[in-house]
C-alpha positions in Angstrom: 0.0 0.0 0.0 1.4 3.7 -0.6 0.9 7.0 1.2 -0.6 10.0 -0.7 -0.1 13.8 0.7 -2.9 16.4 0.4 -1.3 19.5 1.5 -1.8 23.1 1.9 1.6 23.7 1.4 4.9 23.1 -0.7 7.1 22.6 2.6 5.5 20.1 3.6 5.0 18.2 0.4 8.2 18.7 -0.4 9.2 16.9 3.0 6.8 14.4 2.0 9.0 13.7 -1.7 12.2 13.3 0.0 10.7 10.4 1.8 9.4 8.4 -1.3 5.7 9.9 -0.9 3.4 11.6 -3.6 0.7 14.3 -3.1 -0.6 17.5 -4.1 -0.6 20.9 -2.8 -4.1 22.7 -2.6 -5.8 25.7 -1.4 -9.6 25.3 -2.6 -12.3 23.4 -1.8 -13.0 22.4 -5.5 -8.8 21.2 -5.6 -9.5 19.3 -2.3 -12.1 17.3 -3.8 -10.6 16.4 -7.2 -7.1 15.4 -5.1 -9.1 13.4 -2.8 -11.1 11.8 -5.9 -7.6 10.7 -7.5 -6.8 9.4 -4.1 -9.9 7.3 -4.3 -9.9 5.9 -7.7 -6.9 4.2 -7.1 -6.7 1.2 -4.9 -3.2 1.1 -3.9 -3.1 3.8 -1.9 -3.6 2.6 1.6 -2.6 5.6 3.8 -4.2 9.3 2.7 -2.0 12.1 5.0 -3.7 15.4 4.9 -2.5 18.5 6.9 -4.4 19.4 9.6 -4.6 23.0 8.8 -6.3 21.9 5.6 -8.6 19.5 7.0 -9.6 21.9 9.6 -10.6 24.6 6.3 -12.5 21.8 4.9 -14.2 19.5 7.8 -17.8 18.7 5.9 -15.6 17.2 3.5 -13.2 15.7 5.5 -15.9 13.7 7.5 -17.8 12.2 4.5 -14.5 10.7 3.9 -14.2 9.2 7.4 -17.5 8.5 7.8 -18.1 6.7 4.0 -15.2 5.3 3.3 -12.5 2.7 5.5 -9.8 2.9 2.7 -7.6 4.9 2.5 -7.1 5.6 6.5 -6.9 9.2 6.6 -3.8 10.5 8.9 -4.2 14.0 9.7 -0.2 15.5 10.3 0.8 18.8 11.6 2.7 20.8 8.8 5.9 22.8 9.4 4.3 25.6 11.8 3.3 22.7 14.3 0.3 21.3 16.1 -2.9 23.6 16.2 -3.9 21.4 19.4 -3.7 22.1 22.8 -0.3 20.6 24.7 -2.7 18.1 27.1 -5.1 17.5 23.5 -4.8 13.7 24.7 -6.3 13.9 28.2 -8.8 16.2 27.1 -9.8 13.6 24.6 -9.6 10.7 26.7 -11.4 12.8 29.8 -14.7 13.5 26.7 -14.7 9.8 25.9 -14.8 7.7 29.1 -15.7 10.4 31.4 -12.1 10.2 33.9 -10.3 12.7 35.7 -6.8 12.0 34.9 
């Protein structure tokens, strides 16, 4: 299975490159869905990594993906700037699901 990259920008793609991956730099909602069709139509790629800067632009389309399809996992990845989530994004997480004070 191979990895595709849907990025909002060049620095991270490029990243991406040196590392044997393929993907696309977009900006538009219109370029998110055609990169994410081409993604689709073809069955090797296992693994779809999207920027999470992107992904938060774009959520509606972000969650039909999760929600409709199991291949490829989508992997959202922090670009060069960093996280956008809060240091203890974990425990916050695991405190909404299961209802523990950690």
């Amino acid at each position: 299975m191979k990895m595709f990259l849907i990025s909002d920008n060049v620095d991270t793609l490029t990243g991406m490159r040196l590392g044997g991956v393929e993907g696309l730099v977009v900006h538009e909602r219109q370029e998110l869905k055609e990169a994410l069709n081409q993604v689709l139509q073809d069955p090797s790629y296992g693994i779809l990594l999207m920027t999470e800067k992107l992904s938060g632009q774009f959520p509606d389309v972000v969650e039909d993906l999760r929600f409709h399809r199991s291949l490829p996992l989508l992997v959202e990845i922090p670009d060069r700037h960093g996280t956008g989530r809060k240091p203890d994004f974990i425990t916050d997480y695991v405190r909404e699901a299961i209802g523990i004070q950690l």
